[in-house]
C-alpha positions as CSV (number, residue, x, y, z in Angstrom):
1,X,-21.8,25.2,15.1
2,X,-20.2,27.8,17.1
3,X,-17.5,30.8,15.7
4,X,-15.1,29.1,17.7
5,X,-15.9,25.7,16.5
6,X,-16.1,26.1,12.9
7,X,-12.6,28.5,13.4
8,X,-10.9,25.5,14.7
9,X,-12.3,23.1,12.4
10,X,-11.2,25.8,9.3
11,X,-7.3,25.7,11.0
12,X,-7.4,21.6,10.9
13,X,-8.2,22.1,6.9
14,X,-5.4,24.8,6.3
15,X,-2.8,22.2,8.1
16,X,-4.1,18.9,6.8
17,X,-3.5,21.0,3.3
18,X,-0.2,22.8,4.2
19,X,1.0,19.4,5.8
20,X,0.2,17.4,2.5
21,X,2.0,20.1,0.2
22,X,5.1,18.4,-2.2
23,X,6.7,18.9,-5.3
24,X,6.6,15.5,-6.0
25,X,3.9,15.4,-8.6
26,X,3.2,12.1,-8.6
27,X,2.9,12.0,-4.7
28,X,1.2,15.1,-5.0
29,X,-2.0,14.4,-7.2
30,X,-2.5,10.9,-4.9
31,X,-2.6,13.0,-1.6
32,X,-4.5,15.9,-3.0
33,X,-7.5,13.6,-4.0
34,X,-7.4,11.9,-0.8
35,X,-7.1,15.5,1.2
36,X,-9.9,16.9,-1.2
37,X,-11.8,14.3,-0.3
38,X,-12.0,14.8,3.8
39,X,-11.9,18.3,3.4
40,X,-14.4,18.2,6.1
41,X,-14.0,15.0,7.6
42,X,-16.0,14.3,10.8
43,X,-12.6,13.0,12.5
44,X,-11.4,16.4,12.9
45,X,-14.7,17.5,14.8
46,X,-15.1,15.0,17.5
47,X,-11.4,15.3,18.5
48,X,-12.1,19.1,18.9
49,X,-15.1,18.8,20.9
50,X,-13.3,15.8,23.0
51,X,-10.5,17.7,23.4
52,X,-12.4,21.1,24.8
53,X,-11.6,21.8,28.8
54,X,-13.5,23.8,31.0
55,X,-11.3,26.5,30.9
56,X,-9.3,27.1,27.9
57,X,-6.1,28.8,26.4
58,X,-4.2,29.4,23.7
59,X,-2.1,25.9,24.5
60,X,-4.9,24.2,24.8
61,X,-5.9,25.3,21.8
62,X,-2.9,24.7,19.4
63,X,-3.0,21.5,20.8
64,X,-5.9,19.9,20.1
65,X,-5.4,21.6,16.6
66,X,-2.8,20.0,16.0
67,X,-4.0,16.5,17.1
68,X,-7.2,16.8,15.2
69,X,-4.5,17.5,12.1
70,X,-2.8,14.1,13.0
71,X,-6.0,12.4,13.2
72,X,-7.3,13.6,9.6
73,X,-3.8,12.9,8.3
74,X,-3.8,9.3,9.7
75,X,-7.2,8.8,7.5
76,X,-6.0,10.2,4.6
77,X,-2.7,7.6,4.7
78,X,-4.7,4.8,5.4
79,X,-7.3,5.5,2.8
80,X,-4.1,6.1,0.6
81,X,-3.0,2.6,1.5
82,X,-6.5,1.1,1.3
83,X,-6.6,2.0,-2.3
84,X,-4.2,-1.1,-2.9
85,X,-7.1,-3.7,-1.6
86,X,-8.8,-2.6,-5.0
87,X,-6.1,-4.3,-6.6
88,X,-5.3,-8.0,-6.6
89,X,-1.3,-8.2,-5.5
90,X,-0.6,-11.8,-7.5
91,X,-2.4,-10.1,-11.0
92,X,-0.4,-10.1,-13.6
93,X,-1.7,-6.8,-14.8
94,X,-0.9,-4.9,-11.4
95,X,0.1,-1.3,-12.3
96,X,3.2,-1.6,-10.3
97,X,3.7,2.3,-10.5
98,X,0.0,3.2,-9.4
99,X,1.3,0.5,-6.1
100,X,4.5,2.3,-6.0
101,X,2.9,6.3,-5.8
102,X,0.1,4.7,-3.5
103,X,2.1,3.5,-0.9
104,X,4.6,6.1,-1.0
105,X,2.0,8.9,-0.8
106,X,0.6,6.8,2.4
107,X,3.8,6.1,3.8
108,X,4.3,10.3,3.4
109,X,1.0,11.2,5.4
110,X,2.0,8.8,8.0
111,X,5.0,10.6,8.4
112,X,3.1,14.2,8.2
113,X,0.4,12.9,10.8
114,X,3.1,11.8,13.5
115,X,4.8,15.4,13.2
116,X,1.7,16.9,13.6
117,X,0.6,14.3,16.9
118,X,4.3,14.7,18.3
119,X,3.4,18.6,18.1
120,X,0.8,18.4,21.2
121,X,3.7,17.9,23.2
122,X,2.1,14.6,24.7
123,X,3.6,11.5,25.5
124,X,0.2,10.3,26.3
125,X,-1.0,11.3,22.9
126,X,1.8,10.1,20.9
127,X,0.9,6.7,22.2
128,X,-2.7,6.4,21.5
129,X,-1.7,7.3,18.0
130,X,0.8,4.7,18.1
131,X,-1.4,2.5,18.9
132,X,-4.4,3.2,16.5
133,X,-1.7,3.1,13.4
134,X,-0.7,-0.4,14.8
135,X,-4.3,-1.4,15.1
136,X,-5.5,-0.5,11.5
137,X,-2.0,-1.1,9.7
138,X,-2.6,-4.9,10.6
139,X,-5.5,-4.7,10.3
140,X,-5.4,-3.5,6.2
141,X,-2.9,-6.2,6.1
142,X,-5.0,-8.9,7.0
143,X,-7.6,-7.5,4.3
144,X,-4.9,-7.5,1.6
145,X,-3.6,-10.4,2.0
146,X,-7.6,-12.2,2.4
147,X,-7.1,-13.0,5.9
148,X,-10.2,-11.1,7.1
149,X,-13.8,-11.4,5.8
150,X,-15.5,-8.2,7.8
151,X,-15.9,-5.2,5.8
152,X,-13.1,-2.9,6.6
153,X,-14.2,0.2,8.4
154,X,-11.5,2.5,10.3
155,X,-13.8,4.7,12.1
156,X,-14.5,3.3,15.1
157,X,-11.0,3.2,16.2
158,X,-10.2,6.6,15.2
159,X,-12.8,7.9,16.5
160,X,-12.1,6.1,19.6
161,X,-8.9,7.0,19.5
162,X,-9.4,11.0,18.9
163,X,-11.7,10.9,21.9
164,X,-9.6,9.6,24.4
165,X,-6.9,11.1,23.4
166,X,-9.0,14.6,23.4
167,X,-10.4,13.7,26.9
168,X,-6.6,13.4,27.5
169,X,-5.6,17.2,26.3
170,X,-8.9,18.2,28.3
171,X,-7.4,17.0,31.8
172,X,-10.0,14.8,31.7
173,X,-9.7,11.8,34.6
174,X,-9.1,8.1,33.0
175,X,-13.1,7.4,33.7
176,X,-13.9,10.3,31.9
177,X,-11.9,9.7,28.8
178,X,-12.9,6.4,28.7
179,X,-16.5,7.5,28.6
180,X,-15.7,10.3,25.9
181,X,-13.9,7.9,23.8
182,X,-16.4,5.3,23.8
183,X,-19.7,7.9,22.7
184,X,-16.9,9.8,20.3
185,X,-16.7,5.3,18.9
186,X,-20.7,5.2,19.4
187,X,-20.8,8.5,16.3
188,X,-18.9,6.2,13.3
189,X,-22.7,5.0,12.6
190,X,-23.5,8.7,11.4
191,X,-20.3,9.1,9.4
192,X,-19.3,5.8,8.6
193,X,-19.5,3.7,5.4
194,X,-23.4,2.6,6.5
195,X,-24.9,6.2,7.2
196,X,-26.6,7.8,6.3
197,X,-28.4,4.4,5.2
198,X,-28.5,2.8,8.5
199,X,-28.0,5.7,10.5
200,X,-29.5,5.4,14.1
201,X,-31.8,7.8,15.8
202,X,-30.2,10.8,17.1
203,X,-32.1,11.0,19.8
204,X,-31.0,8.2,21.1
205,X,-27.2,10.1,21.0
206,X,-28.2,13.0,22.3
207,X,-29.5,11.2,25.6
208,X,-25.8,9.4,25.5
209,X,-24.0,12.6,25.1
210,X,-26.0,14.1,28.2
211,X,-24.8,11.2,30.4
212,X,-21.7,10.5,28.6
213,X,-19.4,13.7,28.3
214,X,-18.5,16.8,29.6
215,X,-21.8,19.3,29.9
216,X,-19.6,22.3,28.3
217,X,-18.9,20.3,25.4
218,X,-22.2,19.7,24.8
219,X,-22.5,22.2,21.5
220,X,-20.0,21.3,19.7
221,X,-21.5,17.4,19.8
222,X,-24.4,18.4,19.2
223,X,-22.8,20.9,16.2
224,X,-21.1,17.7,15.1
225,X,-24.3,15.6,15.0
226,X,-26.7,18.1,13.3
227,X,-23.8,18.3,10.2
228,X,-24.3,14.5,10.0
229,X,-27.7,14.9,9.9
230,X,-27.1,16.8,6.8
231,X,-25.0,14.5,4.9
C-alpha cells in the first residue's frame, strides 16, 4: 500500500477509537471489543480508494476520512446489535443486562457514525448512509425475530454503500459511481464471512478493477486486495 494510503487508513483507526471513547464502563468494554476487533477492517479501505479524485486536497481528504470513520462505525453498531441474535429473546435465562449494554452500546455507535457521516458536509452522503442503516436494521430485525433464513452478511451493502458514496466525494458522474459501488460490492467475497474459504480468483478482480473504476485509483485496490490476500 502507498504512504498516503496506509496514512489515511491509520487516521480512520485514531477516529473510529477517539469516536468510541466513554466513561461509561459498561458501554465502554462492549464497544472496545467490537472496535478492537476491526481495527483494520477492509470497510475503511475501499471507501478511501473509492473516494480518491484525480486531483486532490486537503477537503477532499478530511472528507473521505471522515466517511470511511462513519462506515467502520456503522459496522461496529451493527455487529454490536448482531450480538443479540446469539441469544434467544423469549428464553427465560436471557441476561437482560448483557441485552440492555448491547443495544445501548449499538444504539451509541450509531449515533457516533452519523456525526462522523454528517461531517463530509454531504447531503448526498448522509443519505446513502441513511439508507444502508435502514437496509441492514431491518434486515437484523427480520433475523431476530426468525423471519429470514439466509445467513446474515452486511458486507455487500456497505461496501456498496462506501463505494458510491466515495465515487460521490470523488466528483465521480452517476455511471461512474454506480460502477465503483458495484466492484467495491463485488470485494465482500475476499473479506466477508466465506473468505478466505471460498475466496475467488483475484485475477479475475483485477481485470474488473481495470474496466470498472477510476485508472488513478488503481493502487490503492489493488493495495486493498493484496491485504486480503493475506488474511
Amino acid at each position: 500500500m502507498t504512504e498516503d494510503f496506509l496514512a489515511e487508513l491509520a487516521d480512520v483507526r485514531a477516529q473510529v477509537a477517539a469516536a468510541t471513547e466513554t466513561e461509561h464502563a459498561s458501554l465502554g468494554s462492549f464497544i472496545r471489543h467490537e472496535v478492537n476487533a476491526r481495527a483494520d477492517s477492509p470497510l475503511a479501505g475501499v471507501v478511501l480508494a473509492a473516494a480518491l479524485p484525480r486531483k486532490d486536497s486537503p477537503t477532499q481528504r478530511s472528507a473521505r476520512v471522515q466517511l470511511a470513520t462513519a462506515m467502520v462505525l456503522l459496522d461496529v453498531a451493527l455487529s454490536l446489535h448482531k450480538l443479540l441474535l446469539l441469544h434467544n429473546p423469549d428464553a427465560d435465562t436471557l441476561d437482560k443486562s448483557l441485552v440492555g449494554g448491547t443495544v445501548l452500546a449499538g444504539d451509541y455507535c450509531f449515533s457516533q457514525a452519523a456525526v462522523a457521516a454528517a461531517r463530509t458536509d454531504s447531503p448526498r452522503v448522509v443519505a446513502i448512509f441513511s439508507d444502508v442503516l435502514k437496509e441492514l436494521s431491518e434486515s437484523h430485525l427480520r433475523h431476530l425475530f426468525g423471519a429470514a433464513q439466509e445467513p446474515l452478511d452486511e458486507f455487500p451493502a456497505l461496501f456498496h454503500s462506501g463505494g458510491l458514496a466515495g465515487g460521490m466525494l470523488a466528483g465521480q458522474s452517476e455511471d461512474e459511481q454506480q460502477r465503483t459501488a458495484n466492484f467495491a460490492a463485488s470485494l465482500a467475497a475476499f473479506f466477508g464471512p466465506t473468505a478466505p474459504a471460498q475466496r475467488p480468483d483475484t485475477k479475475e478482480f483485477v481485470t474488473a478493477m481495470q474496466k470498472e473504476v477510476a485508472a488513478h485509483q488503481h493502487p490503492r485496490w489493488l493495495g486493498l486486495m493484496e491485504r486480503g490476500e493475506t488474511h
